[in-house]
PAMI-311642 format. One line per 8 residues: number of its first residue (from 1); their letters; for each residue x, y, z of C-alpha. Coordinates in Angstrom, 2 decimals, padded with zeros to 5 digits, always signed. Layout:
NUM) A) X Y Z ~ ...
//
This chain:
1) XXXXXXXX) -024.75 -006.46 -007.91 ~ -027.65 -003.84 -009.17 ~ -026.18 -001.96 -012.25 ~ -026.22 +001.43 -010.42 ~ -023.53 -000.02 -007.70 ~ -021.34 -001.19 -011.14 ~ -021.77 +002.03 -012.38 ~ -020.71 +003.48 -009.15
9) XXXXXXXX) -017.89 +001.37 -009.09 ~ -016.43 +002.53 -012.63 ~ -016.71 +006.23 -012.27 ~ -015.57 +006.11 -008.37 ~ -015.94 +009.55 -007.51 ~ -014.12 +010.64 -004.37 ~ -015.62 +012.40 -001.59 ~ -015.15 +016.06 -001.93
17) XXXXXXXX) -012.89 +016.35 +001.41 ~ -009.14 +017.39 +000.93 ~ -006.45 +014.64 +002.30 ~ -003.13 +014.62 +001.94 ~ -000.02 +011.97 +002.41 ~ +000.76 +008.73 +001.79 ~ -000.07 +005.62 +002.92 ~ +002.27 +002.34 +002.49
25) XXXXXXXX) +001.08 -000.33 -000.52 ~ -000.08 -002.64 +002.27 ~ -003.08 -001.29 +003.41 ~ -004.01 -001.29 -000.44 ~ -002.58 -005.01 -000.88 ~ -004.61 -006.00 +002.08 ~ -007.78 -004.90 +000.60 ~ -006.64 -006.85 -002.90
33) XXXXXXXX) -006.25 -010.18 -000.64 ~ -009.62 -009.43 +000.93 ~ -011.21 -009.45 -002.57 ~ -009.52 -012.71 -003.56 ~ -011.06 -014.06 -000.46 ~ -014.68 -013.26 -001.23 ~ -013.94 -014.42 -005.06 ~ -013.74 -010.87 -006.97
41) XXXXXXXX) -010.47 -010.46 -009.05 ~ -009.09 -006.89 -008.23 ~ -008.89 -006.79 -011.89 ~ -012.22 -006.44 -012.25 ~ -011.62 -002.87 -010.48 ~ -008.53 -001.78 -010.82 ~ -006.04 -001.65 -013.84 ~ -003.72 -004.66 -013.97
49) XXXXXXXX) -000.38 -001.92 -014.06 ~ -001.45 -000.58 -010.99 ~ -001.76 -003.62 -008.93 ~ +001.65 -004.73 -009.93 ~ +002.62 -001.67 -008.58 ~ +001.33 -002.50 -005.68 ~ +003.53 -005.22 -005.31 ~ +006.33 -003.40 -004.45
57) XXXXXXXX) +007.04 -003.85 -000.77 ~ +008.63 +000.14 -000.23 ~ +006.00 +001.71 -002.97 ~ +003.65 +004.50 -001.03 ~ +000.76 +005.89 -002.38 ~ -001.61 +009.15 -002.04 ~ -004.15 +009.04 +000.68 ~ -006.56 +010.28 -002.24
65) XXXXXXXX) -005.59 +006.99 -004.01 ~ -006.36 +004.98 -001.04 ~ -009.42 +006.61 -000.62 ~ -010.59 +006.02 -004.59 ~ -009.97 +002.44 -003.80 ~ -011.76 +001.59 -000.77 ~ -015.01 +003.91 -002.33 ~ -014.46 +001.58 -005.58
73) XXXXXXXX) -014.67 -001.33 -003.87 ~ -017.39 -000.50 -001.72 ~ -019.49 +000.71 -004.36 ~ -018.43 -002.72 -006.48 ~ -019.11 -004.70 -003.39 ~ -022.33 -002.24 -001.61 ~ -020.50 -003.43 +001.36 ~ -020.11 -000.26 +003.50
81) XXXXXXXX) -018.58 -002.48 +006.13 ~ -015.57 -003.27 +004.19 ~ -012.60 -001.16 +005.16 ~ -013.57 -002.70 +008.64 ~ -013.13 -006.02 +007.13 ~ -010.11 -005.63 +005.01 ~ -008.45 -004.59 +008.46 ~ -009.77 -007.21 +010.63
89) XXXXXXXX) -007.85 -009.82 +008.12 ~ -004.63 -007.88 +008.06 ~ -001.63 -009.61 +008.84 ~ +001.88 -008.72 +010.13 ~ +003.23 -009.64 +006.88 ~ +001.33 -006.97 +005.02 ~ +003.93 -004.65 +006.59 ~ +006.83 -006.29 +005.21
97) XXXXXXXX) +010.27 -006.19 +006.87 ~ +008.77 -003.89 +009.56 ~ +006.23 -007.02 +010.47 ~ +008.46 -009.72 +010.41 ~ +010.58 -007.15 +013.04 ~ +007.51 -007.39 +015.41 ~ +006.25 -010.70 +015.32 ~ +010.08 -011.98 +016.24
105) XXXXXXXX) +010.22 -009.36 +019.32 ~ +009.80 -009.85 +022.84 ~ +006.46 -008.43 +024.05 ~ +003.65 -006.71 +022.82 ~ +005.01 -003.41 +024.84 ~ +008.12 -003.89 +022.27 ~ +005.91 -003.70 +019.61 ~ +003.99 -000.94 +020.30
113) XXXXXXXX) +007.47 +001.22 +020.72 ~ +008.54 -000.18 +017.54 ~ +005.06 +000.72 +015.55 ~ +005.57 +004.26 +017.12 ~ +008.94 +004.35 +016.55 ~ +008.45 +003.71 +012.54 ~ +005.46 +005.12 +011.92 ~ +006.65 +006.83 +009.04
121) XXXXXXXX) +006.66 +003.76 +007.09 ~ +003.16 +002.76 +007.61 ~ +002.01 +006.55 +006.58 ~ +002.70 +009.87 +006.99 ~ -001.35 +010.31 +007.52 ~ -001.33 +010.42 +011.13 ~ +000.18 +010.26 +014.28 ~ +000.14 +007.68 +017.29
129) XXXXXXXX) +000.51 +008.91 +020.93 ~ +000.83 +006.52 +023.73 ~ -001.00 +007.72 +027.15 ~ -001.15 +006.30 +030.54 ~ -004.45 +006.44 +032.31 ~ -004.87 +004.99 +035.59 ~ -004.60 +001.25 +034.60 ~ -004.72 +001.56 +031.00
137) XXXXXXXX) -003.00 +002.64 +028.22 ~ -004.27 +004.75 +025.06 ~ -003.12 +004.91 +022.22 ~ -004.41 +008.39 +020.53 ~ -004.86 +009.25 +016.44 ~ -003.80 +012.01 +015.67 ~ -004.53 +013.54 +011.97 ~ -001.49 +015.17 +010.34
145) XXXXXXXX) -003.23 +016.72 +007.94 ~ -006.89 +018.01 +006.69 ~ -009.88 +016.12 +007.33 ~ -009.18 +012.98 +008.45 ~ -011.13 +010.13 +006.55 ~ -013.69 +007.75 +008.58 ~ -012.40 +004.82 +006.91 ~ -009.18 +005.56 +007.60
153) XXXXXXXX) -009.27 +005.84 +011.24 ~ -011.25 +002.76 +011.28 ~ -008.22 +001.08 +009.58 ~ -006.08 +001.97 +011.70 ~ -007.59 +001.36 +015.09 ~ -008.49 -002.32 +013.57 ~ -005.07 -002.65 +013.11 ~ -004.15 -002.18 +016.29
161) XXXXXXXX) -006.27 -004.52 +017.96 ~ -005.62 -007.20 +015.22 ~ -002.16 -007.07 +014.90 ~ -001.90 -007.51 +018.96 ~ -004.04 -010.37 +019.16 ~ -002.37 -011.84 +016.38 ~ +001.39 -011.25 +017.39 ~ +000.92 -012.95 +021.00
169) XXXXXXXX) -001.71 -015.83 +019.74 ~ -004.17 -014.26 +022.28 ~ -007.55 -013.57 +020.64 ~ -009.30 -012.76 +023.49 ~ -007.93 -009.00 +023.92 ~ -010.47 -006.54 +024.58 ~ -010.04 -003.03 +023.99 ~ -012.38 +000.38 +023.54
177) XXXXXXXX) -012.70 +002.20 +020.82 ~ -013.35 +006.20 +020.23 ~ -014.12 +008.16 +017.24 ~ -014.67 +011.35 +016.53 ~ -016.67 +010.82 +013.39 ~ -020.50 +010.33 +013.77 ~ -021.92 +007.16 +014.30 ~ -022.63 +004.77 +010.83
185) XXXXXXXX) -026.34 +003.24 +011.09 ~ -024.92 -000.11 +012.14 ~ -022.77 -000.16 +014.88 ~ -022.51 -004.26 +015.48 ~ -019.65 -005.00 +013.78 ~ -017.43 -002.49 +015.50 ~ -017.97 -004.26 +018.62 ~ -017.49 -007.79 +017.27
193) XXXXXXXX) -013.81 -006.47 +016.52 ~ -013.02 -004.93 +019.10 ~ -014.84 -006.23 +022.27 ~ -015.35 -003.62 +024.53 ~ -016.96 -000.42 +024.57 ~ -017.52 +001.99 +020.89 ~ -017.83 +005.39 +021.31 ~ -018.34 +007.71 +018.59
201) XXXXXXXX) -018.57 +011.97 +018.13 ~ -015.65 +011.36 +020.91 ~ -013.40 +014.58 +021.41 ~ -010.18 +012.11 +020.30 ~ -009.75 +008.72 +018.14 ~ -008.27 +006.69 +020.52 ~ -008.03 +003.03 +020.72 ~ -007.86 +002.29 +025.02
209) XXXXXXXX) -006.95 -001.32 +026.40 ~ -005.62 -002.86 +030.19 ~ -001.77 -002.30 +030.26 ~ -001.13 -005.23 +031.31 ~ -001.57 -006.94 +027.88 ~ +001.85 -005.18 +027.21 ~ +003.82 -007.45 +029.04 ~ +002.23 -010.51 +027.06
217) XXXXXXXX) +004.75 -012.31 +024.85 ~ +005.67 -012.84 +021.60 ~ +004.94 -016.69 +019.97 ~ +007.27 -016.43 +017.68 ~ +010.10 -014.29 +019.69 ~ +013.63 -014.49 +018.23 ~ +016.49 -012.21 +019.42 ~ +018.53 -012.89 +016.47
225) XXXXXXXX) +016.45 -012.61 +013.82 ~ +014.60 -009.80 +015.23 ~ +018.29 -007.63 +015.74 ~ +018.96 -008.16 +012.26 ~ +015.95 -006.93 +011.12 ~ +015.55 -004.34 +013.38 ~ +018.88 -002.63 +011.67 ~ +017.30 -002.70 +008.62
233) XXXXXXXX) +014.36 -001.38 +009.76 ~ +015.89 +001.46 +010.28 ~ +017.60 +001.96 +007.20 ~ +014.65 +002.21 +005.59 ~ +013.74 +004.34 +008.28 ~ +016.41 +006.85 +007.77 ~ +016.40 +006.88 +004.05 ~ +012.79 +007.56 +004.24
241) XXXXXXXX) +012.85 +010.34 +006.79 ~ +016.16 +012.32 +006.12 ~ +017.61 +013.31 +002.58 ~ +019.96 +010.67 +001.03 ~ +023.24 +011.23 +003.27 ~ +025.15 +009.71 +000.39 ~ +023.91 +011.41 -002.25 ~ +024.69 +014.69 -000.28
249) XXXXXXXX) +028.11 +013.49 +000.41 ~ +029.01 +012.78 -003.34 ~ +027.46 +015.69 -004.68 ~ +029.45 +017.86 -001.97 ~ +032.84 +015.69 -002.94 ~ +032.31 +016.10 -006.59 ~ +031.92 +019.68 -006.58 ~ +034.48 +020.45 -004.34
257) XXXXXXXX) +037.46 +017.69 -006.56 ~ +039.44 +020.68 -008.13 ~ +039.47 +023.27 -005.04 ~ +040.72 +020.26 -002.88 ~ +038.37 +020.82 -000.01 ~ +037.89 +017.20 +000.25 ~ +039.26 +016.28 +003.28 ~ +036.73 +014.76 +006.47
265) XXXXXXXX) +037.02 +018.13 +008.09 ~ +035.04 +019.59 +005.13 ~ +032.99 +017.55 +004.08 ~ +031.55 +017.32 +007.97 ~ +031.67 +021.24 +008.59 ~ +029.38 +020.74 +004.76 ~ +027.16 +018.69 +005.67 ~ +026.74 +019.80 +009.32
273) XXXXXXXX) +027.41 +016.75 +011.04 ~ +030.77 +015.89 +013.56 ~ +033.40 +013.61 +011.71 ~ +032.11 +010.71 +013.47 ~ +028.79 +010.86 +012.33 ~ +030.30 +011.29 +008.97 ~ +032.74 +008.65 +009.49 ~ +029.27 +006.11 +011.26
281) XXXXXXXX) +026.99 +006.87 +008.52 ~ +029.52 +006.00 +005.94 ~ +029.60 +002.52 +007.42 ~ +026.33 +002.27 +007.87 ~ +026.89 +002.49 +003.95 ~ +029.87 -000.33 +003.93 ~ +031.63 +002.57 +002.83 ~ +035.01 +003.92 +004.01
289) XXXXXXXX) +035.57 +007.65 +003.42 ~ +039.04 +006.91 +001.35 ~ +037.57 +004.77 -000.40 ~ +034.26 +006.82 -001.59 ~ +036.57 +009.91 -003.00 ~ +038.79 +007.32 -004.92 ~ +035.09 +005.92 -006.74 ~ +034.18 +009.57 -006.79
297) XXXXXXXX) +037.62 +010.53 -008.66 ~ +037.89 +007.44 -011.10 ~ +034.23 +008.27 -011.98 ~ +035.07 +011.72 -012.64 ~ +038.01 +010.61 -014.47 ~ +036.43 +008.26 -016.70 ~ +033.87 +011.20 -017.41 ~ +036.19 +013.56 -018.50
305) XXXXXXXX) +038.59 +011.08 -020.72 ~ +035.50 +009.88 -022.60 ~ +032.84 +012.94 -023.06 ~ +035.56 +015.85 -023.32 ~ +038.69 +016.79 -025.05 ~ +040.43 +018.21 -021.72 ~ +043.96 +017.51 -021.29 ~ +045.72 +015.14 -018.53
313) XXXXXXXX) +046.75 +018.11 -016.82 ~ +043.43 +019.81 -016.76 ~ +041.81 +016.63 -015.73 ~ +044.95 +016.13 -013.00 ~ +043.84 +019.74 -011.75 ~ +039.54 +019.02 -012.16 ~ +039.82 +016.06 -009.90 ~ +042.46 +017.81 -007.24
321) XXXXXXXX) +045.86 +016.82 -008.23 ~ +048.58 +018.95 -008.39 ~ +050.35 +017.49 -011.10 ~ +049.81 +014.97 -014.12 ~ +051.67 +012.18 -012.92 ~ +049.93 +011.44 -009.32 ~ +046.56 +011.08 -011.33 ~ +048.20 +008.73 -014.22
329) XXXXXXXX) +049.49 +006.25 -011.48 ~ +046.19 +006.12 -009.77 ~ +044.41 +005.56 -012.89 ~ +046.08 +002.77 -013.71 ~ +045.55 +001.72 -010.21 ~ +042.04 +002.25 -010.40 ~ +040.87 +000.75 -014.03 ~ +044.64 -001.51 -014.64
337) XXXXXXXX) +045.08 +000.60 -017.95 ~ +046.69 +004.34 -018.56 ~ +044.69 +007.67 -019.02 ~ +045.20 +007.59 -022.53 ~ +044.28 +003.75 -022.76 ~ +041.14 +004.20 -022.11 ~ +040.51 +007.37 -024.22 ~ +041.56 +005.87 -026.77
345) XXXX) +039.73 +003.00 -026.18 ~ +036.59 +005.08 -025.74 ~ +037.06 +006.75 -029.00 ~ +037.43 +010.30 -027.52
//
């Protein structure tokens, strides 16, 4: 490697286009086991905390981030071709629990809906569209936000292509390929990967294949295990995409202890959801509702007996009783040991 390309690959200077987003730690762990296959220690580029980072299967990172890594590698390696490459190798099990879903479904179509489906946790860079037209099927990339980055798109259309061929043991899967960036100087290796026809300055990044290679099935299909991992799928999903139902749940409960406006009724009409979706999301949780304001209440309780000097009654009253005695019996019920037990066991 000349010294200028090392030099390049220390000071890694970004390309002065705005992006923002995330992008899940597996496109960047991808390119880290594409290094280790060519025999350079991602050490050698990037710092040893960040990598472990890496290793955390729900971490995201900045688009920007992304970016500073791929140009840092490229610079290292003066391949140009490399994001292209890193793809090509991905596996499903660079996506974690969402690729072991796939690769135990039925058909490729069910993995398409369930890559559209959970987008979200891939990255919140883009957006996939499916299209019928005439006998094929296109799937269009969409940029969420600001300029969309080259190497990027290329990523993800690789992807694509790579993770179908890989999920039904059928290498032989031709598809087209459309960008609307320019076209690089060498074009080649886009249609190694891909197969078919490359098309670039196109008015839409699309990646366009015969539908039938969605009714092709899955090797390793397995109702069972993919139903089980489907549900937590989507999970994830859901505590990626909508604010922590829990956490708004407690927080609602807590505040609301002493004015007694506990019950399901308000705590749905609160959080602006029926009782039954309270009630479903709760179990979703393992959670029954009685049994969250009791853990709510003895938290509370504990709280108040070992940080303040309040009284039994005022604490009774705090956490919605209406009188001293109700909250010493479920105290004891709670922790096996009486109100004052444990204050004066906590020294307060």
């Amino acid at each position: 490697m000349s010294d200028q390309l090392r030099m390049e690959a220390q000071q890694c200077t970004p390309l002065p286009q705005p992006n923002t987003g995330t992008v899940g730690a597996f496109y960047a762990r991808a390119l880290l086991d594409y290094l280790y296959s060519i025999d350079i220690d991602p050490n050698t580029l990037f710092e040893s905390a960040f990598i472990t980072e890496l290793n955390d299967s729900d971490r995201r990172i900045p688009i920007a981030s992304w970016q500073k890594m791929f140009e840092r590698a490229i610079a290292y390696t003066g391949d140009f071709d490399l994001p292209l490459k890193v793809a090509a190798q991905l596996q499903p099990k660079h996506l974690g629990m969402l690729g072991f879903a796939i690769i135990s479904s039925r058909t490729l179509e069910d993995v398409v809906a369930i890559l559209l489906r959970y987008e979200q946790l891939i990255d919140d860079v883009n957006s996939t569209h499916l299209v019928e037209s005439g006998d094929n099927i296109e799937l269009h990339w969409l940029p969420l936000f600001g300029t969309p980055l080259p190497i990027f798109m290329q990523q993800s259309l690789v992807c694509w292509a790579v993770i179908a061929r890989q999920v039904t043991a059928n290498p032989t899967i031709v598809c087209d390929a459309h960008f609307s960036f320019d076209a690089p100087y060498k074009c080649d290796i886009f249609q190694r990967i891909f197969g078919g026809t490359i098309c670039f300055n196109a008015p839409v990044t699309k990646l366009v294949f015969h539908k039938s290679i969605l009714a092709l099935p899955i090797t390793m299909n397995d109702p069972v295990t993919n139903k089980v991992l489907m549900t937590q799928v989507e999970k994830k999903f859901l505590a990626h995409t909508q604010p922590d139902f829990l956490q708004l749940l407690t927080e609602y409960l807590t505040a609301n202890l002493a004015s007694n406006r506990v019950s399901v009724t308000d705590a749905a009409h609160a959080l602006g959801v029926s009782q039954r979706t309270l009630q479903y999301h709760l179990i979703e949780y393992g959670l029954g509702y009685r049994n969250l304001l009791e853990q709510i209440r003895q938290k509370q309780a504990e709280h108040y007996l070992s940080k303040t000097d309040l009284c039994l009654g005022e604490i009774a009253f705090l956490l919605g009783y209406s009188e001293q005695s109700p909250f010493q019996k479920a105290f004891k019920r709670w922790t096996g040991e009486s109100p004052g037990n444990f204050r004066k066991k906590m020294g307060s």
